[in-house]
C-alpha positions in Angstrom: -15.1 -2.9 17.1 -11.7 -4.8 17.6 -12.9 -6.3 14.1 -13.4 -2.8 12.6 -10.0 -1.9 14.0 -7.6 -4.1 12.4 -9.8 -4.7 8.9 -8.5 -0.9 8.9 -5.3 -0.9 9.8 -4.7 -4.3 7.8 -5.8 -2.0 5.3 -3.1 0.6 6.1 -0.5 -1.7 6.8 -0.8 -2.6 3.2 -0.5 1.0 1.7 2.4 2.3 3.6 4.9 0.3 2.2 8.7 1.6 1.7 7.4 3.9 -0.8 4.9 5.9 1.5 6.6 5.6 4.8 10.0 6.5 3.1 8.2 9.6 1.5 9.5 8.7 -1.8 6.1 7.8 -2.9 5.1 11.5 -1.9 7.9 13.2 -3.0 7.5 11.7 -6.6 3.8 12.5 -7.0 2.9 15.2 -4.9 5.5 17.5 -3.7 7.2 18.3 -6.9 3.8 20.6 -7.7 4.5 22.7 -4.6 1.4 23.4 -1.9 -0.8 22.3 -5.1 0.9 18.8 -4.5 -1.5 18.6 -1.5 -4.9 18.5 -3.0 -3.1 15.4 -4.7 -3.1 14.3 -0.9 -6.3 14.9 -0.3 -8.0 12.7 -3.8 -6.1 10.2 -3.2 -7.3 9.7 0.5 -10.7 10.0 -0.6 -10.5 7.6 -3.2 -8.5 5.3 -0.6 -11.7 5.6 1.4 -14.8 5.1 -0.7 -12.6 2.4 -2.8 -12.1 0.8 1.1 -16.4 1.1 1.4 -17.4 -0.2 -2.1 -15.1 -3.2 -2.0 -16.3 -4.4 1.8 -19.7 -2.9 1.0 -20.0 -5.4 -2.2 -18.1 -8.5 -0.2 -20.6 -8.5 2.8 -24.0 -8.3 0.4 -22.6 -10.9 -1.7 -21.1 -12.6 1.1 -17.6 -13.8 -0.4 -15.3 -15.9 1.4 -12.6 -15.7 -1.1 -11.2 -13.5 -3.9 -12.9 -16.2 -6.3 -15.9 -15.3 -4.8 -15.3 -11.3 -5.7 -14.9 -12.0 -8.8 -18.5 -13.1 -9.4 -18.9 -9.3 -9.7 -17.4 -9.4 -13.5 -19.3 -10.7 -16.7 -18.1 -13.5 -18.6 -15.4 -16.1 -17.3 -12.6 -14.5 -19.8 -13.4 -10.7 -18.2 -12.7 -12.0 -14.8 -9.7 -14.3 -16.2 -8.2 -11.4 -17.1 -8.5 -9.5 -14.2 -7.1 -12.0 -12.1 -4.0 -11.6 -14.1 -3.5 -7.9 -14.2 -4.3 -7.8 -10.3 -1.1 -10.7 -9.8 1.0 -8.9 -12.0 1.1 -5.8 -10.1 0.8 -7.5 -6.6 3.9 -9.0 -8.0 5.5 -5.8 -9.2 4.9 -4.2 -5.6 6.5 -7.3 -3.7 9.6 -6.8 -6.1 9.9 -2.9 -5.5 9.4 -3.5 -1.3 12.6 -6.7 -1.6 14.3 -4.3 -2.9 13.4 -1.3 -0.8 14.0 -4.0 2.1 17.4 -4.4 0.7 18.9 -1.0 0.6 17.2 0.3 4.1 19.6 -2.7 4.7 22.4 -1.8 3.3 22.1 2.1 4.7 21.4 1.3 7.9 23.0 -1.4 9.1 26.1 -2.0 6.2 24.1 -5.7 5.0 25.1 -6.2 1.0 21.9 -5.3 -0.8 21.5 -9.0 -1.9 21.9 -10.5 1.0 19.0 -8.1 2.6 16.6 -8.5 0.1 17.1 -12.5 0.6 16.4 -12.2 4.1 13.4 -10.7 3.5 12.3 -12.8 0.4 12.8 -16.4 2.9 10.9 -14.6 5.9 8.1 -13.5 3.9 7.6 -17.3 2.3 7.6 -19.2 6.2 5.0 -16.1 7.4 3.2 -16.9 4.1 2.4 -20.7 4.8 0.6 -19.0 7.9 -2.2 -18.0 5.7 -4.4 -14.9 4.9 -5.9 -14.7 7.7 -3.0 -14.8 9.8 -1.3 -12.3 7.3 -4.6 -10.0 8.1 -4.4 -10.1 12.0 -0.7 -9.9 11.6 -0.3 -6.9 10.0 -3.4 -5.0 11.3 -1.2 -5.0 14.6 1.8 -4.0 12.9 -0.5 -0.9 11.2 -1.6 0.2 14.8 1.8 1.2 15.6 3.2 2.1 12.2 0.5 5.1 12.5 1.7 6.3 16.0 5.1 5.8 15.3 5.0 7.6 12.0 2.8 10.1 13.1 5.6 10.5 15.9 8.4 11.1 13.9 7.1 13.5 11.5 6.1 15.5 14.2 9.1 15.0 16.2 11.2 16.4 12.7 8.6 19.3 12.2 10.3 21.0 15.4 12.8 22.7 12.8 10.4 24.4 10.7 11.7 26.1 7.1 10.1 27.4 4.6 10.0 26.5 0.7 9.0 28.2 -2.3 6.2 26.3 -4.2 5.5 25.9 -7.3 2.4 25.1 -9.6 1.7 22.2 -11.6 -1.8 21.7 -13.4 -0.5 17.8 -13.5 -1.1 17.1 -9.5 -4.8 15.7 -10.4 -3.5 12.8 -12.9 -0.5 12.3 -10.1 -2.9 11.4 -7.6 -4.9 9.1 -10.0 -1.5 7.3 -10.5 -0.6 7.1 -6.9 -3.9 5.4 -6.3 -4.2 3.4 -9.1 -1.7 1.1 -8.9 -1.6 0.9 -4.8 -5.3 0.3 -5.0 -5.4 -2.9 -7.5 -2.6 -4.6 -5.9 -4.8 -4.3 -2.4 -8.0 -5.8 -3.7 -7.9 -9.2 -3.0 -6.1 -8.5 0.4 -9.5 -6.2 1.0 -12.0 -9.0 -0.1 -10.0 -11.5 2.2 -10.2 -8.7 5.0 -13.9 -8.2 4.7 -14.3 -11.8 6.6 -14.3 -9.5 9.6 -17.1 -7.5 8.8 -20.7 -7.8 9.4 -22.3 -4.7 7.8 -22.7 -1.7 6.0 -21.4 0.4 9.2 -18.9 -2.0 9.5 -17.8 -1.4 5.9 -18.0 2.5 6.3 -16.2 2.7 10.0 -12.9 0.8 8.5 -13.1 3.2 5.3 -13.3 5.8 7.4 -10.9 5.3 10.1 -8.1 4.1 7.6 -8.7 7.4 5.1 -8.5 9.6 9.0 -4.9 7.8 9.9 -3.7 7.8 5.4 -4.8 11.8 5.6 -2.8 12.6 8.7 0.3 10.6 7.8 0.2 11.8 4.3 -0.4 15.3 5.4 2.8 14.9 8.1 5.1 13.3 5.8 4.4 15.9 2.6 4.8 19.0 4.8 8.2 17.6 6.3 9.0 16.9 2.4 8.2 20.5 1.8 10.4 22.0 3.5 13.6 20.5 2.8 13.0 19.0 -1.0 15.3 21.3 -2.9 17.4 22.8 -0.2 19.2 19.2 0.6 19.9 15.6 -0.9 16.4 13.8 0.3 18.1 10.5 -0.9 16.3 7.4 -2.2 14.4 7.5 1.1 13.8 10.9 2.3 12.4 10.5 5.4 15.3 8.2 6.9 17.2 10.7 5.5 15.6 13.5 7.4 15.5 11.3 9.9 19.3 11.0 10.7 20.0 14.5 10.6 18.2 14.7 13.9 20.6 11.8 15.3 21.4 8.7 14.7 19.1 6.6 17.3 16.4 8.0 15.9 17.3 7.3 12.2 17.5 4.0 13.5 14.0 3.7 15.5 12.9 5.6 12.3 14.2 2.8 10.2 13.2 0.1 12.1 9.3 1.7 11.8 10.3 1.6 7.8 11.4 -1.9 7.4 8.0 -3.1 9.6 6.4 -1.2 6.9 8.0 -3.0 3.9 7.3 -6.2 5.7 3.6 -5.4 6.1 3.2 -4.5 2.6 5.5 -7.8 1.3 2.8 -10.1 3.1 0.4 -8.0 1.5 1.3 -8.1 -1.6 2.5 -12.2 -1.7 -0.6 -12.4 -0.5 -2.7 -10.7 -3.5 -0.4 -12.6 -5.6 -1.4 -16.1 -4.4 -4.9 -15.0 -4.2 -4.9 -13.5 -7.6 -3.2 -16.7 -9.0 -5.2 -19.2 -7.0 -2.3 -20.6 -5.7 -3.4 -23.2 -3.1 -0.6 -25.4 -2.1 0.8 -22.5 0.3 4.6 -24.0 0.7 4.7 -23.6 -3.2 3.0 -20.6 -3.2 5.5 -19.2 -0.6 8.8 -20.2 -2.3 7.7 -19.4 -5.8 6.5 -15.8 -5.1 9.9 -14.9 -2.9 11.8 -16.3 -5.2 10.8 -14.6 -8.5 10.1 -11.4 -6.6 13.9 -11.7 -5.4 15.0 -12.0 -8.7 13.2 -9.1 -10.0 14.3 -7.0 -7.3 17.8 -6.2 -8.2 16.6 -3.0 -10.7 16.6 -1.4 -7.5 13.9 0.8 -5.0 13.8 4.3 -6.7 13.6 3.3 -10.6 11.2 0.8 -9.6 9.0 3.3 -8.0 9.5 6.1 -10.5 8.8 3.8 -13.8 7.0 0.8 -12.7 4.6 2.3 -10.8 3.6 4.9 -13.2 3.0 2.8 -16.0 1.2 0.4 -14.0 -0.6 3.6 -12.3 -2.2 4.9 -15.1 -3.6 1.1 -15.6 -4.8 0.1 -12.2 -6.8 3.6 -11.9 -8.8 2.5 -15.2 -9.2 -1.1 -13.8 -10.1 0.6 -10.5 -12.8 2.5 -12.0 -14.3 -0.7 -13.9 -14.0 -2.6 -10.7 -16.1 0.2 -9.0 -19.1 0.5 -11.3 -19.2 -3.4 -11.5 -19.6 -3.4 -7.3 -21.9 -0.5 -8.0 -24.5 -2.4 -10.2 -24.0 -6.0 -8.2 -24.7 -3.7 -4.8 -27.9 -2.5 -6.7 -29.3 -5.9 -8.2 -28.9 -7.1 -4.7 -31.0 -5.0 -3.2 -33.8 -5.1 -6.1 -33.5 -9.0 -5.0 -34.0 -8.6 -1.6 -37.1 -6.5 -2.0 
């Protein structure tokens, strides 16, 4: 069970970056359609889930050791070549947006220049890096344990001052939740192969999927009522919940922050990690400097245009690759099976 545990909230870890926890994420994608914004909650949880299932499912009957491994699952050496690129290109594109995120929680919080944050961050992600995946995995499956209750504790801590807000409809909430899942989904997939080490079955598979959609649902669900009520009526900011956060008082805008930068970090290992995987990069002290230091460059367009442009267009991409990825598990899942009969 201990296994089951942190495979899940490795997996968690690695979706509630800066953009979730802040509620930016949420606010861009769901809460702009009104109370239909929450049925975008609810898709993407499920597809969170069974995308969790079909991935560790497909690992443990093919018995992978390694993303290399996974990728057995695609015909022809070009398919999978290609693949392997889109998947480090947008692990890359995430660990860019959460520097940057790093940088201006930073720079709100505790008056650090922007650049200077988002270099901390970059030089502590490369040393954790060198640790290795499985280190990363452990790591931040401990980390996800108490993001959950601490999240979970603040939004419910904020939800004492309850207001209403006038909703409105959009029919567009659907293709917002593909989006949303998309591109967090892609940019996980190696770090879900790698996780899968820990699993010895089927049940295994499905207990992590389904404890890790439970804990996404309830967070999402907390965070997009919270949103709810205030988007519209007051200046969310680039990070709405810190924002929200402060107007209770500043000690707990600052716990509240310190729960968002563990967040970020979580999902910067995550995503370094998917990189290096993606890239077969082996020689882990070059790995580590190359990644941060690119990522740091790119980081400097700043949290909210990243998450509003890059992650859309690179939404709408990951979800098709997703659903190829799926049907490929699907049909290696099968054939193994015929096989063992």
């Amino acid at each position: 069970m201990k296994n089951v545990f942190i495979a899940a909230y490795a997996y968690i870890a690695a979706l509630i970056g800066a953009g979730f926890a802040s509620g930016q994420e949420i606010l861009c994608y769901f809460n702009r359609f009104g109370k239909f914004g929450f049925c975008g909650v609810i898709i993407s949880v499920l597809l969170f889930s069974v995308f969790a299932y079909i991935i560790f499912y497909t690992c443990i009957r093919i018995k992978t050791t390694s993303f290399d491994d996974f990728l057995s699952v695609f015909p022809g050496r070009h398919t999978s070549a290609i693949f392997r690129c889109i998947t480090g290109v947008f692990s890359f594109a995430v660990f860019a947006v959460m520097l940057a995120a790093f940088a201006e929680i930073c720079a709100y919080t505790i008056g650090i220049p922007q650049k200077i944050g988002a270099l901390i961050a970059a030089a502590a992600c490369a040393v954790i890096l060198c640790h290795g995946p499985d280190g990363i995995i452990t790591l931040n499956g401990i980390i996800g344990i108490m993001l959950a209750i601490g999240i979970a504790y603040c939004c419910f801590y904020i939800l004492r001052y309850r207001e209403f807000h006038v909703f409105s409809y959009s029919g567009e909430v659907t293709g917002n939740a593909l989006i949303y899942s998309g591109y967090n989904l892609v940019t996980v997939l190696p770090v879900l192969v790698v996780t899968s080490r820990r699993l010895n079955s089927g049940t295994d598979a499905a207990a992590s999927s389904v404890i890790s959609g439970m804990v996404l649902f309830i967070l999402m669900s907390l965070i997009f009522c919270i949103l709810a009520m205030y988007d519209g009526k007051i200046n969310l900011g680039e990070f709405p919940m810190l924002t929200m956060a402060y107007r209770q008082n500043k000690p707990f805008g600052l716990f509240y922050g310190l729960l968002l930068g563990a967040s970020i970090v979580t999902t910067l290992l995550s995503s370094a990690e998917s990189v290096s995987e993606a890239f077969a990069l082996r020689k882990k002290y070059i790995k580590a400097a190359t990644v941060s230091a690119l990522a740091y460059m790119l980081s400097g367009a700043g949290f909210g245009t990243l998450v509003d442009t890059a992650y859309r267009i690179t939404g709408i991409i990951g979800f098709v690759i997703c659903g190829i990825v799926l049907v490929l598990c699907i049909k290696t899942i099968l054939k193994s099976k015929i096989r063992d009969i």
